[in-house]
N, C-alpha and C positions, 0 to 999 in steps of 0.2 A: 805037077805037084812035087816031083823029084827034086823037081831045082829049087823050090822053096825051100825046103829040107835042106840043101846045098847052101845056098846062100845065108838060110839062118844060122846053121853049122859053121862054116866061115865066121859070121858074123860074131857070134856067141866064142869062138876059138880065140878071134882076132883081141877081142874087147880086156878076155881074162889073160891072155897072154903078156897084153901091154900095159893093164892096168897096177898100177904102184902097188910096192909091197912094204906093209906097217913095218914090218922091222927093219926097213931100208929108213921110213921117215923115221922112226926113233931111233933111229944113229946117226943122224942130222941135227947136227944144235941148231939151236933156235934161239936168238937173239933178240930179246922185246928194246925196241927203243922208245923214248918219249917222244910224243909229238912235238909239244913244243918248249925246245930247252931243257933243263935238268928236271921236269916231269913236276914242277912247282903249278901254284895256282894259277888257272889263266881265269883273267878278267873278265868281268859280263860285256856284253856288248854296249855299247850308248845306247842309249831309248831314241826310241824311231822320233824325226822332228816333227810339231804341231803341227800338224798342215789346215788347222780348223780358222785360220787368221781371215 
């Protein structure tokens, strides 16, 4: 039973230790790009062909 208590300790240690800190990501720019092109209109796609012939 010790060692469970051990290992979740570890576990729980390990997680908040390595896990990212908020004002590390907001002093990180963050850059949105357009998908596609200068962020203009994209086209619908074609209509699927009749296949009813």
């Amino acid at each position: 039973m010790k060692k469970i208590y051990i290992v979740l300790l570890t576990v729980i240690f390990s997680s908040v230790y390595l896990s990212c800190d908020p004002q590390d990501l907001s002093e990180k720019e963050v850059e949105l790009q357009a998908c596609c092109g200068d962020g203009g209109d994209i086209p619908p796609p074609p209509p699927p062909p009749d296949l009813s012939n």
